[in-house]
C-alpha positions in Angstrom: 6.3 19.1 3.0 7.3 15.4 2.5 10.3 14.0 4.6 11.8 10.8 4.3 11.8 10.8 0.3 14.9 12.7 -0.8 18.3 12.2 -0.2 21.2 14.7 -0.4 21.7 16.1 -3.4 18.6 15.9 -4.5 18.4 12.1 -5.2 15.1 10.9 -4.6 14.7 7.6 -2.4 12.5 5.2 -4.3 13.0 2.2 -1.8 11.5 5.3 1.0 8.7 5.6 -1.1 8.2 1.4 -1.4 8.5 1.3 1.9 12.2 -0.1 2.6 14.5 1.7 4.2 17.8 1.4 2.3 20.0 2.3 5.4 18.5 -0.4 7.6 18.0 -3.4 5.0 19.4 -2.6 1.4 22.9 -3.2 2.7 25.3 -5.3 0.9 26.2 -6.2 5.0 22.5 -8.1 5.2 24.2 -11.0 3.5 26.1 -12.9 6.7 25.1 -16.6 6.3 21.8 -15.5 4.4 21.6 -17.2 1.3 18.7 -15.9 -0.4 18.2 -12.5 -2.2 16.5 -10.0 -3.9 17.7 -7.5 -6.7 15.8 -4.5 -7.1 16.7 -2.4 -10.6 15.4 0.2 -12.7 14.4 -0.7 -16.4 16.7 0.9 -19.0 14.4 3.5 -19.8 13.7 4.9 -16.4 13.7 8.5 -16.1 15.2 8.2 -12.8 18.5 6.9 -14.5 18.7 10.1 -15.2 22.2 11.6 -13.3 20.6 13.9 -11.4 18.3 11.6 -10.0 19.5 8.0 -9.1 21.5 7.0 -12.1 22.5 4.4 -13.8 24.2 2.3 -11.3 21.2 2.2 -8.5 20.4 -1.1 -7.4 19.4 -2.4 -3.9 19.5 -6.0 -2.7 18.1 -7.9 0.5 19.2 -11.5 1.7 17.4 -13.3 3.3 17.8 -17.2 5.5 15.5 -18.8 3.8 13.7 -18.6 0.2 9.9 -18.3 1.8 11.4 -15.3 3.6 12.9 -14.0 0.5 9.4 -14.6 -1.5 7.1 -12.8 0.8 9.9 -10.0 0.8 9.2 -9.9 -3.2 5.6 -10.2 -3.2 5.7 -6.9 -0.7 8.1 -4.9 -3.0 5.8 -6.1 -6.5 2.2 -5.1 -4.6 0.8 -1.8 -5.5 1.9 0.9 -3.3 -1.1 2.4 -1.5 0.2 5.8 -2.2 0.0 5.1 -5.7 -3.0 6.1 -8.0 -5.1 3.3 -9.7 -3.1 2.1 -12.9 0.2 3.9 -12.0 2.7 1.2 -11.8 6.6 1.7 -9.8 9.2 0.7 -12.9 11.1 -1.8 -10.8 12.5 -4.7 -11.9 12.7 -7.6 -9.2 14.7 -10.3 -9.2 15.4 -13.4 -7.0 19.5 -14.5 -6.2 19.5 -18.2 -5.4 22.7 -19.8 -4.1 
């Protein structure tokens, strides 16, 4: 049995299964006098847009103090997951805020 993957309701986690914890850092709260984010999306055609899933209104952002923090953050959520098989891809799109 897996743990730590679905939320109620049958939602499934996909920051859990990056790696982030959504209750610790993909709070809106994060942002006191940190200037620099990250936007995390799914592409239109997701399948976990679906409503029984995540939806269409799932997004998760981190800020960060300064922009080198806020880059390695984004070249840790772009990596390849090492649960992932060779050539399977997470559909994310990642974004950098700027002030």
């Amino acid at each position: 049995m897996r743990t730590g993957i679905h939320q109620p309701h049958g939602k499934v986690d996909i920051a859990d299964n990056l790696g982030i914890s959504v209750r610790e850092k993909w709070t809106v709260a994060d942002k006191n006098n940190k200037a620099y984010g990250v936007k995390v999306e799914l592409p239109d055609n997701d399948p976990f847009r679906m409503p029984h899933l995540l939806g269409d209104e799932w997004t998760g952002t981190r800020w960060f103090a300064t922009a080198a923090e806020r880059d390695v953050a984004m070249a840790g959520i772009v990596k390849q997951p090492g649960n992932y098989r060779r050539g399977d891809t997470p559909s994310i799109l990642v974004s950098a805020i700027d002030p």
